[in-house]
C-alpha positions in Angstrom: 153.2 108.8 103.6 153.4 107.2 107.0 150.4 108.5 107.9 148.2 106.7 105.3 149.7 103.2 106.5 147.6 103.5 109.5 144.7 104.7 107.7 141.8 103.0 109.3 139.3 104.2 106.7 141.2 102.0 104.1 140.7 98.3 104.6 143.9 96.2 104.3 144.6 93.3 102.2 145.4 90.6 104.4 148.3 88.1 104.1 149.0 85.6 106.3 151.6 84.7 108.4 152.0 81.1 107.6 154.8 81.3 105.1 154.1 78.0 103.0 150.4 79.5 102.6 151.5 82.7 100.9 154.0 81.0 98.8 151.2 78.3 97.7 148.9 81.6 97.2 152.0 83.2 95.4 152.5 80.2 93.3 149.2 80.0 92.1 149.0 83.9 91.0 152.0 82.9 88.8 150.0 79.8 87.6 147.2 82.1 86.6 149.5 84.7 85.1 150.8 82.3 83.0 147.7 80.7 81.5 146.8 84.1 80.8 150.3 85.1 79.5 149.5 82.1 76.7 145.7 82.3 76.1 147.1 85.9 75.1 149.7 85.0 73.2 147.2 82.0 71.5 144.9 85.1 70.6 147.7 87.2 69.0 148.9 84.0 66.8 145.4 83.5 65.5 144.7 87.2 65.0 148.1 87.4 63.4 147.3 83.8 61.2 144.0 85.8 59.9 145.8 89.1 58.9 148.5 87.1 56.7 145.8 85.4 54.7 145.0 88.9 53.4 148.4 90.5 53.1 151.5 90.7 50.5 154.2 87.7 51.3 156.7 91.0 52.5 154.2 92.6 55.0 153.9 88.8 56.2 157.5 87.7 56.6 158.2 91.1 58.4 154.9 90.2 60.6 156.7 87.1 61.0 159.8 88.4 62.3 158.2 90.7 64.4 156.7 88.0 66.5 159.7 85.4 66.3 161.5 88.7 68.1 158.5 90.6 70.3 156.8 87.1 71.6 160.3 85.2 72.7 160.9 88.4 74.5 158.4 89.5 75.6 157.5 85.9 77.1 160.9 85.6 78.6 160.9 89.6 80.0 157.3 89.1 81.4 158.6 85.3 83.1 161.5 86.7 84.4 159.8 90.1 85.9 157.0 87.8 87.8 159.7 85.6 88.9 162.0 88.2 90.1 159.6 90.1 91.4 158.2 87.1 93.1 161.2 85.6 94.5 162.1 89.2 96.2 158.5 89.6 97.8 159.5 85.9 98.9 162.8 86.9 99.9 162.2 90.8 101.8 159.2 88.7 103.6 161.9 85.9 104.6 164.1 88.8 105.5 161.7 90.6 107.5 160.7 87.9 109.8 164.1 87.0 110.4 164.6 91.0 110.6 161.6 91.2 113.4 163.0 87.7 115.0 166.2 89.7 115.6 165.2 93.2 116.7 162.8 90.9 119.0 164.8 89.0 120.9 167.3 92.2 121.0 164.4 94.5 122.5 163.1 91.5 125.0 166.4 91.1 126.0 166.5 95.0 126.9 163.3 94.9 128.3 164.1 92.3 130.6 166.9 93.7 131.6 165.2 96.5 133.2 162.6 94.5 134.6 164.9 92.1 136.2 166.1 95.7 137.7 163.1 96.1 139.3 163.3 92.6 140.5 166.8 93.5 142.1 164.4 95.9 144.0 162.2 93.4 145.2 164.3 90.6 146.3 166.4 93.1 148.2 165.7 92.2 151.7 168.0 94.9 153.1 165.9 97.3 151.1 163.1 96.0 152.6 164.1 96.0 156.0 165.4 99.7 155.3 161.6 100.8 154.2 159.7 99.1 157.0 162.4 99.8 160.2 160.9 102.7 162.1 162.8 105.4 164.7 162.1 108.5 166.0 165.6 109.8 166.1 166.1 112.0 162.9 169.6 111.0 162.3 168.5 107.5 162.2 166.2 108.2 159.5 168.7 110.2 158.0 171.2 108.1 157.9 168.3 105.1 156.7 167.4 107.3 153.9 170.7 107.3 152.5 171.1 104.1 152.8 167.9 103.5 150.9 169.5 106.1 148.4 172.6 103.8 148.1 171.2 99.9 148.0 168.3 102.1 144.8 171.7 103.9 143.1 174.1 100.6 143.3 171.5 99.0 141.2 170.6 102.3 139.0 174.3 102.6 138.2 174.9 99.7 136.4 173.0 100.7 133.2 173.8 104.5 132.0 170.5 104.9 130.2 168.6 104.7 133.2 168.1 108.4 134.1 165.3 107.8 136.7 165.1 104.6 139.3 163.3 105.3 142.8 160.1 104.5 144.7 157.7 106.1 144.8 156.1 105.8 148.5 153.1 107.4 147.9 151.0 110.7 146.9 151.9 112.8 150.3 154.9 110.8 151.0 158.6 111.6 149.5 160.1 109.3 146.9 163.2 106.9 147.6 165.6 106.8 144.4 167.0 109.9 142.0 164.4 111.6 139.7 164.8 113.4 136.6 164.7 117.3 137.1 161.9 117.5 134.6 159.7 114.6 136.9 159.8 115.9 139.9 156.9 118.5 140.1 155.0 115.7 138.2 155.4 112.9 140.4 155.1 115.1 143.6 152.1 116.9 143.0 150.1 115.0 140.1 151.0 111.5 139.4 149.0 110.3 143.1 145.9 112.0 141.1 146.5 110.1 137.7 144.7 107.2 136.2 148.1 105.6 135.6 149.3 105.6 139.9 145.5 103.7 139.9 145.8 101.6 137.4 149.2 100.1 138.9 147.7 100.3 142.6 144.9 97.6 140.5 147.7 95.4 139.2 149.1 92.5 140.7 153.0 93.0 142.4 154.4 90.7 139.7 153.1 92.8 136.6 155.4 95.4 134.4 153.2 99.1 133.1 155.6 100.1 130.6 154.4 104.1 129.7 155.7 106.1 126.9 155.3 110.0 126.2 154.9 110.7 130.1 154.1 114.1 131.2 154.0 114.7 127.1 157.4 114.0 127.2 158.8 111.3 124.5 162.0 111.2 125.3 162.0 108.2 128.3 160.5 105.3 128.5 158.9 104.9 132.2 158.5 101.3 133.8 156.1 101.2 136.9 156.0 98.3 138.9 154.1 97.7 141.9 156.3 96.8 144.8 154.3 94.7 147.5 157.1 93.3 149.7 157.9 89.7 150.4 159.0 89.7 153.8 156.5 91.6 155.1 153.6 90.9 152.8 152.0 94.4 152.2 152.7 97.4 149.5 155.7 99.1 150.2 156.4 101.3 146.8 155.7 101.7 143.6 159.0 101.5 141.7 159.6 103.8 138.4 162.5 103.0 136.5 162.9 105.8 133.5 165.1 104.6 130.4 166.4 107.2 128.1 165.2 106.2 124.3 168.6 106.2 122.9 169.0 102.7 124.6 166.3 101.5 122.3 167.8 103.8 119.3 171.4 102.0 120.0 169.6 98.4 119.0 168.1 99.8 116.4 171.4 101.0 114.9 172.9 97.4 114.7 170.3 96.5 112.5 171.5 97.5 109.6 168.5 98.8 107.0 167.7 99.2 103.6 166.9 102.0 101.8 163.2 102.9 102.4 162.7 100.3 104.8 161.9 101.0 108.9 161.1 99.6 112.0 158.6 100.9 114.2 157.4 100.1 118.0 153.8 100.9 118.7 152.4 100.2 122.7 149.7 98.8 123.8 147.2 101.6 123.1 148.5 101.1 119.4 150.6 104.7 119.7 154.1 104.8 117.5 156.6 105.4 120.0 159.3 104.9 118.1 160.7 104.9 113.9 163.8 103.5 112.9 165.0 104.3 109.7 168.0 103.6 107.6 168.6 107.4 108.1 168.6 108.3 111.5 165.0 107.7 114.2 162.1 109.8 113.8 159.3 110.1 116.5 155.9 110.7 114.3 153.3 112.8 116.4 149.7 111.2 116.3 150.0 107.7 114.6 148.4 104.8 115.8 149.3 101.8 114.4 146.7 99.7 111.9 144.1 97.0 113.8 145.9 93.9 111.9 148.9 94.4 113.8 147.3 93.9 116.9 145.3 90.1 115.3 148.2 87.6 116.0 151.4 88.2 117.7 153.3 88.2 114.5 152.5 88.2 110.7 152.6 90.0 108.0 150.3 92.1 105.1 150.0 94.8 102.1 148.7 97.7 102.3 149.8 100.9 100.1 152.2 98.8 98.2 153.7 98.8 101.3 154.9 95.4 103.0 154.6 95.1 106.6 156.1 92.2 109.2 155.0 92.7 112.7 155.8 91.1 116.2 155.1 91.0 119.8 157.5 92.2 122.3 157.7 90.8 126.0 155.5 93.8 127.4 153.0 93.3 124.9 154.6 96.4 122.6 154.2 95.7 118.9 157.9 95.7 116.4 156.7 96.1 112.7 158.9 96.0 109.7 157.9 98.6 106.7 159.4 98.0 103.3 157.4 100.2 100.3 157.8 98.0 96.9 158.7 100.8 95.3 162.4 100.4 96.6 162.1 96.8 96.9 160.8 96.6 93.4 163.9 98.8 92.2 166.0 96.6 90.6 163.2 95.0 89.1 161.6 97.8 87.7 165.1 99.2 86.3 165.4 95.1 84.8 161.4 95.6 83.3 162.6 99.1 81.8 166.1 97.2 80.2 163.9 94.5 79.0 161.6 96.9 77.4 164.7 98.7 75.7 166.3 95.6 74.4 163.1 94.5 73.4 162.6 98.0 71.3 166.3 97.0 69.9 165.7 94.0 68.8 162.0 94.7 67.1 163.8 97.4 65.3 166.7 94.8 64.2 163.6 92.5 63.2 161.6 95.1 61.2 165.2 95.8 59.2 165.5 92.1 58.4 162.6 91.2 57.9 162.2 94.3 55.7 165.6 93.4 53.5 165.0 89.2 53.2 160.8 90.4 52.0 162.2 92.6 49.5 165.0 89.8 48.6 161.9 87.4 48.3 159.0 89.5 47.1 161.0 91.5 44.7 162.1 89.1 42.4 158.4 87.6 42.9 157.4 90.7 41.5 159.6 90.9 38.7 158.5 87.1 37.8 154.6 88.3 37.8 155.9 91.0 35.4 157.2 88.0 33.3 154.4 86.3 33.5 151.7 88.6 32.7 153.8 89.7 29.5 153.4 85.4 28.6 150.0 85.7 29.0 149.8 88.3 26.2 151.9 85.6 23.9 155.0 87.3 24.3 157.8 84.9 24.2 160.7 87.3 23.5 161.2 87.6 27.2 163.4 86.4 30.0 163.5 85.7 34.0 166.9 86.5 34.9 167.6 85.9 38.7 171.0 85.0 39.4 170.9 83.0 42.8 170.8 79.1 44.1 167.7 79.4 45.8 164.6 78.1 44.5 163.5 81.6 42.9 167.1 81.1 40.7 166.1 77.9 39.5 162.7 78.7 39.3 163.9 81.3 36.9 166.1 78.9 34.9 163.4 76.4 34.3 161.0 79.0 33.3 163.7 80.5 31.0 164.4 76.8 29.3 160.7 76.4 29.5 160.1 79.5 28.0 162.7 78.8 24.9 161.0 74.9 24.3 157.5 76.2 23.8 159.4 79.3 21.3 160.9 75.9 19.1 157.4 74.1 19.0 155.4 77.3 18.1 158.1 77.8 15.6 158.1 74.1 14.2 154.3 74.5 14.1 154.1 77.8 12.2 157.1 76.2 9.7 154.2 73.3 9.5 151.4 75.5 8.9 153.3 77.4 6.0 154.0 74.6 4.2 150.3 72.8 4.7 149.6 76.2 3.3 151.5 76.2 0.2 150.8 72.5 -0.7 146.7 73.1 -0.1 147.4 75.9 -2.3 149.3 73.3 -5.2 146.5 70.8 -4.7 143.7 73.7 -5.0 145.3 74.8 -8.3 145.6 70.9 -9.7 142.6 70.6 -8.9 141.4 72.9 -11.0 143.4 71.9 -13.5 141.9 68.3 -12.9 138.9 69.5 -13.4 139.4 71.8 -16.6 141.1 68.9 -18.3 138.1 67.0 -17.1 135.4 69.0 -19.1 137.9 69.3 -22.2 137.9 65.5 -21.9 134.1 65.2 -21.6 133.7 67.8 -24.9 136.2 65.2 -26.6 134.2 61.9 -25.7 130.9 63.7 -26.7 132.2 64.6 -30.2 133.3 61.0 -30.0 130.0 59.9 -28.9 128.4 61.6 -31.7 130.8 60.2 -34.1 129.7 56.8 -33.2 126.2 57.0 -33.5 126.4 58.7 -36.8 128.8 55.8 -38.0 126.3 53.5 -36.5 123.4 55.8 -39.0 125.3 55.7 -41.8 126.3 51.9 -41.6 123.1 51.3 -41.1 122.1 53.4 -44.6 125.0 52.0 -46.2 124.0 48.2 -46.0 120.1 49.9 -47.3 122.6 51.5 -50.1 124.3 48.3 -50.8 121.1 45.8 -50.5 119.2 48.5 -52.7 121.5 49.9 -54.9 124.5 48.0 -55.2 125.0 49.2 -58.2 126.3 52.8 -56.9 129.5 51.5 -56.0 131.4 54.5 -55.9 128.6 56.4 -53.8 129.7 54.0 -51.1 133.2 54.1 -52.3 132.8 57.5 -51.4 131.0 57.0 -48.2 133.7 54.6 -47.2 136.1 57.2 -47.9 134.0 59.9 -45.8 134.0 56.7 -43.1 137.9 56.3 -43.3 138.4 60.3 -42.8 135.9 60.1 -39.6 137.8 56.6 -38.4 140.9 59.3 -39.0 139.2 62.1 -37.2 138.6 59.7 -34.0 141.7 58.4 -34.0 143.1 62.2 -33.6 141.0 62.5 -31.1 141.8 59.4 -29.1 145.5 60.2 -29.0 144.6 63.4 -27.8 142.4 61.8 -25.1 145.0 59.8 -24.2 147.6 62.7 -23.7 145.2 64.7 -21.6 144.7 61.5 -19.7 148.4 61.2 -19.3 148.8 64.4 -18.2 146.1 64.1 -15.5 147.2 60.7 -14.8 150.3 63.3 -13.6 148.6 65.6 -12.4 146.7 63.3 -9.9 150.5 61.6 -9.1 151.6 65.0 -7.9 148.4 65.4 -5.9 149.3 62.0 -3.8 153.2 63.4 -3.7 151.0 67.1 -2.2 149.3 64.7 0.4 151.6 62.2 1.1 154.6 65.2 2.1 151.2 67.2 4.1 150.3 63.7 5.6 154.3 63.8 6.7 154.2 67.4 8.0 151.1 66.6 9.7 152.9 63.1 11.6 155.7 65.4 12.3 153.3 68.0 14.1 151.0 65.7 15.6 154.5 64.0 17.3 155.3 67.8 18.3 152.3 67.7 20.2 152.9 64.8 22.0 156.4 65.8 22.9 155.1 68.8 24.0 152.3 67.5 26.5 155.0 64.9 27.9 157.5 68.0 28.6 154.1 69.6 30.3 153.5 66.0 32.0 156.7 66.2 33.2 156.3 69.9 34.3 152.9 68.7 35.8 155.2 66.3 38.1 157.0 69.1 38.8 154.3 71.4 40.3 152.4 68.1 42.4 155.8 67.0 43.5 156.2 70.7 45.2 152.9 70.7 46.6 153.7 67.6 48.4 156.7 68.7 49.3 154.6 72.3 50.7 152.0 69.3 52.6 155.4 67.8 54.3 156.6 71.5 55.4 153.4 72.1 56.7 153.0 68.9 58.8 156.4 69.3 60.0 155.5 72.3 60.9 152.9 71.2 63.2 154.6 68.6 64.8 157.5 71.8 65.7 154.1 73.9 67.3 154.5 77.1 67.7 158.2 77.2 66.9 157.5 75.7 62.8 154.3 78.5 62.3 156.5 80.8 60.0 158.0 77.8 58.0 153.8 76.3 58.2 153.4 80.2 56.2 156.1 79.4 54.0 155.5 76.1 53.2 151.7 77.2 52.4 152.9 80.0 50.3 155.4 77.1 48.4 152.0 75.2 47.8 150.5 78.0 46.3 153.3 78.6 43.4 152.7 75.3 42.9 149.2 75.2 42.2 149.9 78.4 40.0 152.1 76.4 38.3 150.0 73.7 38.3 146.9 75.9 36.9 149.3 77.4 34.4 150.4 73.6 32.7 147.1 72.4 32.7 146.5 76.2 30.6 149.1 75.2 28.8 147.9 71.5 27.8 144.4 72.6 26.8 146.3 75.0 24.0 148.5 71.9 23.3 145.2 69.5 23.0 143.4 72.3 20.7 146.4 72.7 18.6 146.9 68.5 18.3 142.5 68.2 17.9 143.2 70.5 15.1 146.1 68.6 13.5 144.0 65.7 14.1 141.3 67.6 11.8 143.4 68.2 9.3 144.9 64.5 9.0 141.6 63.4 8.5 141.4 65.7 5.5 144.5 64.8 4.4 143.8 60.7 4.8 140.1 61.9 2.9 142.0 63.7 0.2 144.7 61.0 -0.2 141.7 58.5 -0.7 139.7 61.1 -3.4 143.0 61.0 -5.2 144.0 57.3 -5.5 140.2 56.8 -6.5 141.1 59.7 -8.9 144.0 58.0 -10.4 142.1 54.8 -10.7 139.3 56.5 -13.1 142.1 58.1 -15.1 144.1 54.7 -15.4 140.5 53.7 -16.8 139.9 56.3 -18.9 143.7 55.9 -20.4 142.5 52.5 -20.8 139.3 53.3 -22.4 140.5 55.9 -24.9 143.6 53.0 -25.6 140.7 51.1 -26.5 139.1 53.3 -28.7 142.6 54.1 -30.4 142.8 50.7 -31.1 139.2 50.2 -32.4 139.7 53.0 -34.5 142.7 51.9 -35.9 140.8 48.6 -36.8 137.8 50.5 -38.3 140.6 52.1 -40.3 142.3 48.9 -41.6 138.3 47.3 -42.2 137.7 50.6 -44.0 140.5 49.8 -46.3 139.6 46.2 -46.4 136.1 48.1 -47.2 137.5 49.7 -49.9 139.0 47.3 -51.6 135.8 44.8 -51.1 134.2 48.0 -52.7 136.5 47.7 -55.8 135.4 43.6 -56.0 131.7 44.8 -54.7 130.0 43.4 -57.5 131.8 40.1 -56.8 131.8 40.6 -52.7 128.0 42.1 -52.4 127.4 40.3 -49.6 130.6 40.1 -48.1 130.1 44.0 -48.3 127.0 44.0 -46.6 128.2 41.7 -43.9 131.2 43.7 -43.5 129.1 47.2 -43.3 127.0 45.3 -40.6 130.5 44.6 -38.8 131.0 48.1 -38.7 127.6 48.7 -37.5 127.9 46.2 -34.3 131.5 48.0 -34.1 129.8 51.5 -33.9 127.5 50.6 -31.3 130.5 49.2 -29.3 132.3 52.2 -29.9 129.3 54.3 -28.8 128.6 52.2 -25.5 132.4 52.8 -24.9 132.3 56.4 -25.4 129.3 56.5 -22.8 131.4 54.6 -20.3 134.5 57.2 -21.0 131.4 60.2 -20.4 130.4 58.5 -17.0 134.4 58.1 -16.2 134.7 61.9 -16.6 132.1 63.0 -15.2 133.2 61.1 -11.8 136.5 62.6 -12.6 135.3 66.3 -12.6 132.8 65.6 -9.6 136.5 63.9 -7.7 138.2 66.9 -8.7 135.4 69.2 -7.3 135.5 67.6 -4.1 139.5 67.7 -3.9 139.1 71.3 -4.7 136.0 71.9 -1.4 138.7 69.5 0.4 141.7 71.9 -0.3 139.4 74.9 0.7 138.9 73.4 4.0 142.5 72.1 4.7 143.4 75.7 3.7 140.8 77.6 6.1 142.1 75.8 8.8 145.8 75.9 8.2 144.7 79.7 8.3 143.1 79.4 11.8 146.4 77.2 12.4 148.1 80.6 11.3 145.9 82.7 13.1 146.6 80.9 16.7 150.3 81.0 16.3 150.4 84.9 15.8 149.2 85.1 19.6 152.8 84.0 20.2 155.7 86.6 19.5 158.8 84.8 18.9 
């Protein structure tokens, strides 16, 4: 794993070490996240708007539920992970700089140390008198050496990590100082011959050459400094201070870790010299550290989901900070997978809700369509029984009281219909009566008629028979006699007349009493109607007041946004009963305008018949007067054919009184016949008024039938 940080065939993702850049950088990520977030969540609405157009009101309210739970939460979970995870990229990066700040100034302040030892060294003029005095006497040297030894181990001594600190005079000269046991060979016999002894021989006095992994040995640190001497202005030494790397491990252990995280010190030929860990300090063989540590003395970047914070050190080392987001994303991760879970929870909760309030809502829906479908066949005989206060309970009340008006007013109308029925049926049969006694009348008048003109013929020979033969007075007493029995004969037949008249004239009475009481049934039904289309006027309110009601929901709901969509669904499902409902009254009017058009119909019929039959009871009260008429002129001809016969008795005396008096008669006859044609022309109109009442009854009757026939679509 540590291995692939310092990859240099993967190219790094840069971040900056200006803190109030990467936040801005940070800050606009979450911007675009966001706008993404709710394009998303715009999308799904739509999509979601579509699908409901399409679906069954239970599929939709459970849709619905499922996105007043999974949106909320899943907005909320998704805000809350980016800002978590975020703020804790904020914070670990915060942390780490301070982190590198501190194990900075703790390392410099170690590393100084040890140089300042080295300055001890320099400034040490008794040192440097020590080095340069010169003597020939061996004790002297001896006894200089030693005291070299004890001005190099009086400075060595005060740190206890320092396991090496001498000079090193040279490649064929002996060192000055104590030496590890494992240096010795090296520094006497190779380190004169290294590139390292000329590389610090190149350097300036002043400079530090801090070496790691010396003689392939990683456990000291070596400090080589080049030791030109003050005093006397010329090299002297070159002084090696060797630092055991616990003293580096000990700061390390102060800083206290977390999990995952560790600190690493690479030199300056980019070499990992040291790993601290929250676990203990690891020494990695072969790693170099990654070229972006090396760009800026400190900053920070990504690279294998791995966050690392880097620093310069006094002698140009590099202190870098590891943290892996995997165990800085922890917490967050194990807060994504709780918000997940609840999330599942409470989409399961939603799915049973909105699962038992569809079926509370779509059920009894169902059960209303059921209803209705059984009213569209004409079945009344039915019920909507749904016992609740919400508006399906008094939907289902108003439907039931709905149901039970329109059950009255069919039945009304069919009560109607039977009797327009059965008095078409009366006035059919008088009718036919009418007209019967009509024709019997018309036989009467034309004996009558007959009668007159053979009166008028045999006037007319009895004034020949008197101006030629007045002599046969009893022939014409005789022919008066046969005159007298005729006058009798007429008269039989006018009273007659006149009782058939009479009983027409009732006849045509109970006719108007037919049409007056169909006239009345017909008022009553045509004021049905009328109360019936106000009830569906009313009704009609009904339904346009809940569509407006649906438009104020729905514009309410857009004014809430996103939070009123699932009441805008509602309120556009509310509109739609009520243009069912609407569509279902205006049904309901157009059978209430047919069955009014048609009552119209027939109370034109009636009004026609109602005329027919006062016009009809006008021709009778003239024909009763008529054959009154001719009662009365045949009761005169009676009383002149006495007067006739006793003239005839005093003939010879009376001749021409006699023949005046036959030509009375004959002036009387011809009346009498004009008369009896006026009677023929008064029945005849009365038989062709009683046909016409009898086509009229046929056509009142055929459409009380069709009446009949539209009320059966209707079970009561």
């Amino acid at each position: 794993m540590r291995k692939k940080l310092f990859d240099f065939k993967t190219k790094p993702r840069k971040i900056h070490n200006v803190e109030p850049k990467r936040e801005k950088k940070n800050k606009l990520n979450d911007s675009s996240k966001t706008r993404n977030i709710l394009e998303k969540v715009k999308n799904s609405m739509k999509f979601l708007s579509n699908i409901g157009k399409n679906s069954k009101i239970k599929t939709r309210l459970v849709a619905t539920f499922l996105v007043l739970t999974v949106v909320p939460i899943s907005t909320v979970g998704i805000f809350s992970y980016n800002i978590a995870r975020n703020t804790i990229k904020n914070k670990v990066s915060t942390f780490s700089t301070a982190l590198l700040e501190q194990m900075s100034i703790n390392l410099n302040s170690v590393l100084t140390s040890y140089q300042d030892m080295s300055t001890l060294v320099i400034s040490n003029s008794k040192l440097s008198d020590l080095l340069w005095s010169t003597t020939s006497d061996d004790y002297d040297r001896f006894q200089r050496y030693n005291e070299q030894q004890d001005a190099l181990s009086s400075i060595a001594n005060s740190d206890p990590d320092v396991s090496s600190f001498f000079l090193y005079m040279g490649p064929d000269q002996e060192s000055i100082g104590s030496i590890s046991s494992g240096y010795s060979d090296y520094f006497k016999n190779q380190f004169g011959k290294s590139d390292l002894y000329n590389k610090i021989m190149k350097s300036n006095s002043g400079s530090f050459c801090w070496v790691t992994g010396l003689n392939k040995n990683d456990s000291e640190i070596y400090l080589f400094r080049k030791y030109t001497d003050v005093k006397y202005s010329k090299f002297s030494a070159i002084i090696v201070i060797s630092i055991k790397s616990e003293r580096f491990t000990n700061v390390a252990k102060k800083m206290k870790l977390d999990e995952g995280t560790s600190l690493r010190i690479f030199d300056t030929s980019k070499k990992n010299i040291f790993t601290f860990t929250s676990s203990g300090t690891k020494v990695p063989k072969n790693v170099k550290a990654s070229p972006m540590v090396y760009q800026r003395k400190t900053g920070s970047f990504t690279q294998h989901n791995i966050l690392t914070g880097y620093s310069t050190l006094n002698n140009g080392w590099k202190l870098a900070y590891e943290a892996p987001y995997r165990f800085i994303m922890k917490e967050v991760t194990f807060m994504g997978a709780m918000t997940l879970a609840v999330g599942a929870i409470c989409i399961l909760i939603a799915i049973i809700i909105g699962f038992a309030i569809s079926l509370g809502i779509s059920k009894p829906i169902g059960k209303f369509m059921e209803v209705m479908k059984k009213t569209e066949d004409g079945d009344l005989n039915i019920s909507f029984i749904h016992n609740s206060k919400d508006e399906i309970g008094h939907l289902s009340s108003s439907f039931n009281v709905m149901i039970e008006k329109i059950k009255g007013i069919i039945s009304s109308t069919q009560d109607a219909a039977q009797k327009v029925s059965s008095g078409t049926e009366s006035i059919n049969s008088s009718s036919k009566q009418s007209a019967e006694s009509a024709k019997q009348v018309a036989a009467a008048v034309e004996e009558i008629a007959k009668g007159s003109v053979d009166q008028a013929r045999k006037s007319e020979e009895a004034i020949n028979t008197i101006k030629e033969l007045a002599d046969k007075i009893e022939v014409v007493t005789k022919g008066a006699e046969d005159v007298k029995k005729t006058s009798g004969k007429t008269k039989d037949i006018g009273v007659h007349s006149v009782s058939v008249v009479n009983e027409l004239n009732q006849k045509t009475e109970e006719s108007l009493k037919v049409v007056n009481e169909i006239n009345d049934y017909m008022s009553a039904l045509r004021d049905s109607s009328v109360a019936i289309e106000k009830i569906v006027e009313v009704i009609k309110g009904i339904s346009d007041q809940t569509s407006l009601l649906s438009l104020n929901a729905s514009i309410e709901a857009a004014r809430a946004g996103e939070a009123g969509r699932g009441f805008a669904v509602v309120a556009d499902e509310v509109r739609k009963l009520a243009d069912q409902s609407a569509k279902s009254t205006g049904e309901i009017s157009q059978i209430i305008s047919d069955i009014r058009n048609k009552t119209e119909d027939t109370f034109v019929l009636v009004e026609k018949a109602n005329v027919i039959f006062k016009a009809q009871e006008g021709s009778v009260k003239n024909t009763d007067s008529a054959f009154k008429e001719i009662i009365t002129s045949t009761d005169y001809i009676s009383s002149q054919l006495e007067n006739i016969t006793n003239i005839v008795k005093d003939m010879n005396a009376y001749k021409e009184n006699a023949i005046n008096a036959v030509e009375d008669i004959s002036v009387l006859a011809e009346e009498s016949s004009a008369s009896t044609e006026q009677v023929m022309a008064s029945i005849q109109e009365q038989t062709a008024s009683s046909e016409e009442i009898a086509g009229l009854s046929d056509r009142l009757f055929a459409a009380v039938k069709q009446l009949n026939d539209s009320m059966t679509v209707f079970k009561l």
